[in-house]
C-alpha positions as CSV (number, residue, x, y, z in Angstrom):
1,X,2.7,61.9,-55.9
2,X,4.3,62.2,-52.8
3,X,4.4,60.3,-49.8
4,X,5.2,60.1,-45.9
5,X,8.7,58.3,-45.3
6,X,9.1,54.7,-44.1
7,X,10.5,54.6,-41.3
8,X,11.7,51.8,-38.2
9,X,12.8,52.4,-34.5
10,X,15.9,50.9,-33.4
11,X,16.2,48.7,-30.4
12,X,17.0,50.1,-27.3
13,X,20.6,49.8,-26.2
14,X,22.9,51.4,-23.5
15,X,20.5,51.9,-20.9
16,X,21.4,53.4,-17.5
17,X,19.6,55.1,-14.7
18,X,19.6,58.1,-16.4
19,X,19.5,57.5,-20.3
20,X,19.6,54.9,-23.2
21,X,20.4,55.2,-26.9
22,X,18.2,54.2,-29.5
23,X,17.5,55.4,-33.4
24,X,16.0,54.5,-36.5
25,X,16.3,53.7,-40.0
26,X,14.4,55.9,-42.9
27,X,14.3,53.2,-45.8
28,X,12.0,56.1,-47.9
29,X,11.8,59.3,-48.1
30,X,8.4,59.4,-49.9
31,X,9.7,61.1,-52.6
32,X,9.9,64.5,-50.6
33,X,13.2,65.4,-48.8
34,X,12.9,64.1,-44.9
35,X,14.0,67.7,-43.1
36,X,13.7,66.2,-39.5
37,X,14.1,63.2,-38.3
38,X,15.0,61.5,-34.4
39,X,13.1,60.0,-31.7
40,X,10.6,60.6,-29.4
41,X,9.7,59.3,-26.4
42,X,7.3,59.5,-22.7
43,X,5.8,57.3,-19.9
44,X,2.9,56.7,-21.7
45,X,2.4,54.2,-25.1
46,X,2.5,56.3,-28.6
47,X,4.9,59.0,-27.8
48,X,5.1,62.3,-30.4
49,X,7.0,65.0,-31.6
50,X,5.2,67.4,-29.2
51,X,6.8,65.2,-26.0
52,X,10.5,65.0,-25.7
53,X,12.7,64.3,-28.8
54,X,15.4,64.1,-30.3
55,X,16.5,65.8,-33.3
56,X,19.5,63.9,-35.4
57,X,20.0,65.8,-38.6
58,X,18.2,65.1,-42.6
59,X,17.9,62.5,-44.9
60,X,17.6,58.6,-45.3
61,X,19.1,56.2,-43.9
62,X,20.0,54.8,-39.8
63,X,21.1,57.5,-37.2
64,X,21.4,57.2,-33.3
65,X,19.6,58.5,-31.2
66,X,20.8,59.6,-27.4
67,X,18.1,59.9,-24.6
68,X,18.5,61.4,-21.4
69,X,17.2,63.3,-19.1
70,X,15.6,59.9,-17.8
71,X,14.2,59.2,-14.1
72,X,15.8,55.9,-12.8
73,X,13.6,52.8,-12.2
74,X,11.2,54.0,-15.0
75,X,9.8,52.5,-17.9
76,X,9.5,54.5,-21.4
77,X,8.0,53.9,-24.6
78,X,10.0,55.3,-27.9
79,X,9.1,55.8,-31.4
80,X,11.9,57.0,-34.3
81,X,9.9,59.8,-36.1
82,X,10.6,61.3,-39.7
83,X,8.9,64.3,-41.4
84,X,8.9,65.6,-44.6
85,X,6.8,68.5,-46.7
86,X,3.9,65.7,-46.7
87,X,3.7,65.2,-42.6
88,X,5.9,63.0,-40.1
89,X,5.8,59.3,-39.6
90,X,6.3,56.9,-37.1
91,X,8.3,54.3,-36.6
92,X,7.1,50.9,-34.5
93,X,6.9,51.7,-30.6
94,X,9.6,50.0,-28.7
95,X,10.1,50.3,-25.0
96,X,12.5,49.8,-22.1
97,X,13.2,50.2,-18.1
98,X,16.1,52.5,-16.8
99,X,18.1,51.1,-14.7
100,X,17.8,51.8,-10.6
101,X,19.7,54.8,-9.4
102,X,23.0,53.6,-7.9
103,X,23.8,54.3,-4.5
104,X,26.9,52.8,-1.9
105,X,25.6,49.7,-0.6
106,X,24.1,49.9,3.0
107,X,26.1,48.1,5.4
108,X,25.5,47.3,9.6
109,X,28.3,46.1,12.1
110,X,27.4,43.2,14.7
111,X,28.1,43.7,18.1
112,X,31.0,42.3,19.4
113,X,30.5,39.7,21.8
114,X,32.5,37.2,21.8
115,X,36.6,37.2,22.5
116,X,39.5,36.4,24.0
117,X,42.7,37.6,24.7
118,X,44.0,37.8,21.1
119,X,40.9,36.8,18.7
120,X,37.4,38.1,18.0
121,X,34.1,37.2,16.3
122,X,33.4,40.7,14.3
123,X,30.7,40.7,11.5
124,X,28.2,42.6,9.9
125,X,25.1,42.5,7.4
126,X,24.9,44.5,4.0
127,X,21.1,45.1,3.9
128,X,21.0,46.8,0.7
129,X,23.9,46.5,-2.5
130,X,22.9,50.0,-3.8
131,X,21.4,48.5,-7.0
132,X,25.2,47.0,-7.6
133,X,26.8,44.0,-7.2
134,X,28.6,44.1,-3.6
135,X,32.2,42.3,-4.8
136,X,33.6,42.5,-1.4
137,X,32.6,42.6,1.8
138,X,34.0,42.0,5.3
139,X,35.4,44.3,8.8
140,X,38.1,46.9,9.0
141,X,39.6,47.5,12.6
142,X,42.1,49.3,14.3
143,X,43.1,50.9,18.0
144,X,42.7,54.2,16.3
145,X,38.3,54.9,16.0
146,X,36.6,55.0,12.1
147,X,38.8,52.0,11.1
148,X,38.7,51.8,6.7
149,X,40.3,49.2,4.1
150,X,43.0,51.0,4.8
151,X,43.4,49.6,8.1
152,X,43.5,46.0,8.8
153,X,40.7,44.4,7.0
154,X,39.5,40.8,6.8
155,X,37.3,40.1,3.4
156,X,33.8,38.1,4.4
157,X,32.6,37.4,1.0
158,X,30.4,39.5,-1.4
159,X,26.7,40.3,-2.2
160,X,24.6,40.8,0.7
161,X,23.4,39.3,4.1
162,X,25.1,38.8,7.1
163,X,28.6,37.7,7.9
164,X,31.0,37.0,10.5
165,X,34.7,35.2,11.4
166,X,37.1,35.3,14.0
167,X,39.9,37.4,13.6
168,X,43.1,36.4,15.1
169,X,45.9,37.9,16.4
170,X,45.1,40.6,18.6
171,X,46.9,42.1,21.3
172,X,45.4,41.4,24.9
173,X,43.7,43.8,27.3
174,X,43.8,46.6,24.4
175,X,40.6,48.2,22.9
176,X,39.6,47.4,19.7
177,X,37.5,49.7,16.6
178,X,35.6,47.8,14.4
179,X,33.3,48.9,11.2
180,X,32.0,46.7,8.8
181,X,32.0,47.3,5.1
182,X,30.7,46.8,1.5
183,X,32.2,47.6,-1.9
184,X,30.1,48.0,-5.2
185,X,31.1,49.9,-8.0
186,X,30.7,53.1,-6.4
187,X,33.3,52.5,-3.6
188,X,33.7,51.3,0.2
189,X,30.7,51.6,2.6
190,X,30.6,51.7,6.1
191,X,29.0,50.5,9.0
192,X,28.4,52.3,12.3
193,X,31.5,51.4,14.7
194,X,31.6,49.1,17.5
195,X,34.3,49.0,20.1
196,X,35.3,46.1,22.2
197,X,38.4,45.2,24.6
198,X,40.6,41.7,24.6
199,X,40.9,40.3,28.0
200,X,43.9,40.8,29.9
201,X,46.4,37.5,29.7
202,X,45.3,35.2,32.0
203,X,47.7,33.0,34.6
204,X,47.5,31.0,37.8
205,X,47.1,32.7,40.9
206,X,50.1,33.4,43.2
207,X,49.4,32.3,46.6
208,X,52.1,32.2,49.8
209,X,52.0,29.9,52.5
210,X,51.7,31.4,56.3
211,X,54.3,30.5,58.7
212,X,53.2,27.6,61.3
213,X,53.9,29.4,64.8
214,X,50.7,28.0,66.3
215,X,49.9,24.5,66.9
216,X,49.9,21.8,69.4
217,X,49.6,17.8,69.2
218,X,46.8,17.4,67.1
219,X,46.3,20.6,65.7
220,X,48.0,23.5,63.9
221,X,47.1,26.9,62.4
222,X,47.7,26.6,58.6
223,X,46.9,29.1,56.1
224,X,48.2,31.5,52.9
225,X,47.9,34.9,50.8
226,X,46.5,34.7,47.5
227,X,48.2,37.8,46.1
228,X,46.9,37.8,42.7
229,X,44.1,35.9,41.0
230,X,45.8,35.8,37.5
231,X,42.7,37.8,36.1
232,X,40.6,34.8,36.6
233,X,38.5,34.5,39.4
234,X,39.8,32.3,42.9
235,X,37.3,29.9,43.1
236,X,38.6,27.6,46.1
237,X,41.7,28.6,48.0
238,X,43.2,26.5,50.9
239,X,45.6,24.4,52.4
240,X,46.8,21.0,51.5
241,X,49.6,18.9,54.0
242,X,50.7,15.7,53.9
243,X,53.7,13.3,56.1
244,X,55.4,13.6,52.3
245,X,57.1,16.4,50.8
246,X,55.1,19.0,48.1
247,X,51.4,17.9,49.3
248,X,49.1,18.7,46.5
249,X,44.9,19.3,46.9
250,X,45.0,15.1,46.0
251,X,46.1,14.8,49.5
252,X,44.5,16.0,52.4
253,X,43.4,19.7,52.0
254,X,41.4,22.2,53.8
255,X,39.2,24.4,51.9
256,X,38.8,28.0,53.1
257,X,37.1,30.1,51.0
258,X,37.7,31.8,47.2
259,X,38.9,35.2,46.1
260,X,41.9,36.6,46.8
261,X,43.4,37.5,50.4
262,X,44.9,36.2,53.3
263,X,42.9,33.1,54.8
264,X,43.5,30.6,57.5
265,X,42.1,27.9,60.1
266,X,42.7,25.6,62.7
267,X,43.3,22.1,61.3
268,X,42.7,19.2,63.9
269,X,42.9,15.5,64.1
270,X,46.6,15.8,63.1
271,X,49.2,13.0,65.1
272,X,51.4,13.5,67.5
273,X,55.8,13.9,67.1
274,X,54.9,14.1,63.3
275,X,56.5,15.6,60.6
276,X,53.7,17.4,58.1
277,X,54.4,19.4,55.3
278,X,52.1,22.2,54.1
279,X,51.3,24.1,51.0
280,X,48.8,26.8,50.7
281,X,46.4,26.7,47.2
282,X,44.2,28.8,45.1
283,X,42.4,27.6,41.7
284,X,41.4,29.7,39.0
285,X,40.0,28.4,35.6
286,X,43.8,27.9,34.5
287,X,44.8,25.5,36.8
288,X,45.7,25.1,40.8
289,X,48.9,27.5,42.2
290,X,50.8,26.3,45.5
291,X,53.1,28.4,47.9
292,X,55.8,27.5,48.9
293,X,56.5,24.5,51.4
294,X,56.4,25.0,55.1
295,X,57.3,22.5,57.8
296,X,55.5,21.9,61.4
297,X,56.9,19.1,63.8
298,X,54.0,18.2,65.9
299,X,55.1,17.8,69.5
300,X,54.6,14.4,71.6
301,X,51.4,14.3,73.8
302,X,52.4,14.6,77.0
303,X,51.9,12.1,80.0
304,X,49.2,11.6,82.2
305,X,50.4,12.7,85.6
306,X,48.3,10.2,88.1
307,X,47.9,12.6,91.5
């Protein structure tokens, strides 16, 4: 008599988002010659020959079996089928999950907030991999706009989350590009760009002292030009004097006012037939500037005339 084949259903191997490979191994024909024989498969248990199939030549014996057409993210069942004159068989149902669909990872570039003259905190955050491992991350930037790898770029890791470091070595007062990016197996993605500009170099002020042509006994009309804030703000400009040469603001100084500008007032209390020497001054955040030294000889008082 004869008989339906025996038949088994290979593993599942080579799976991707899109398709897998499997088989099966006829170990009897039944005693009737097997004139089909693949696999078939669906998204629901028990597939059959009516579903999709494969069809992978006659006979006994293992064969492979190559599915595609597949829907990423899915799970499918799979049976190894055999038919000869009697009827078809199947094999034992085995089942498996395709893989997510690939996609460049998703990548978003911080704001730029924080720099100097010639460094920068730039960063980012990969918020998705693109179902594959993110093997590099970090920023790409450049005066040109739509920085790449290309371009100077500073690695930040891999895999995904958010990232930052301070880049060094800028040029001052010079507008930067900056994208963030992500590399997974399907290349380099990009971030939206961000722009930012170094500060300009910064340096003490320059500041000029007046000429004294106004004074008397006690008191004498000191003052000064700040002509350039060294792109930091003036926040106390003045004068500073002193019966020694070079007076700094450790001896006695006059404050008059901030910014930059010419300034002056009338300092009192000053002695008689004396010697002073006078510096104006300005202070930024770098330090204090003085102009240059001036001299005023203070006349004597004159006398009482008794009438």
């Amino acid at each position: 008599p004869l008989f339906t084949a025996t038949i088994t259903t290979s593993a599942i191997s080579n799976i991707t988002s899109s398709a897998a490979t499997s088989g099966g191994t006829i170990s009897s024909d039944g005693g009737a010659s097997i004139t089909a024989r693949g696999v078939c498969w669906g998204t629901s248990q028990n597939p059959t020959i009516t579903g999709s199939k494969t069809t992978d030549g006659t006979g006994t014996g293992s064969f492979t079996s190559t599915i595609t057409g597949l829907t990423a993210g899915t799970t499918y069942y799979v049976r190894a089928y055999a038919a000869n004159s009697v009827g078809t068989v199947y094999g034992n149902q085995v089942n498996f999950t395709t893989d997510l669909a690939l996609t460049l990872a998703t990548v978003a570039t911080a704001s730029v907030t924080t720099y100097t003259t010639t460094t920068a905190i730039l960063g980012g955050n990969v918020t998705s991999d693109g179902n594959a491992t993110v093997t590099e991350r970090g920023v790409c930037f450049s005066t040109s706009q739509n920085p790449t790898t290309v371009n100077n770029k500073t690695p930040i890791g891999s895999g995904t989350g958010t990232f930052s470091t301070t880049v060094t070595g800028l040029s001052a007062n010079t507008t930067y590009y900056v994208r963030a990016y992500a590399i997974n197996s399907l290349g380099p993605a990009y971030g939206s760009q961000v722009s930012f500009t170094t500060n300009t170099v910064l340096s003490i002020p320059t500041v000029t002292t007046n000429s004294i042509t106004t004074y008397t006994s006690t008191t004498a009309l000191l003052g000064g030009n700040v002509n350039n804030d060294g792109n930091a703000t003036v926040t106390e400009r003045g004068v500073c004097y002193s019966t020694s040469q070079n007076p700094t603001t450790a001896n006695n100084k006059t404050v008059i006012g901030s910014g930059t500008g010419t300034f002056s007032t009338t300092v009192t209390g000053l002695l008689a037939n004396t010697t002073y020497y006078v510096r104006a001054y300005a202070i930024n955040s770098l330090g204090t500037a003085y102009g240059s030294q001036v001299i005023v000889l203070t006349p004597g008082e004159l006398p009482t005339v008794i009438t």
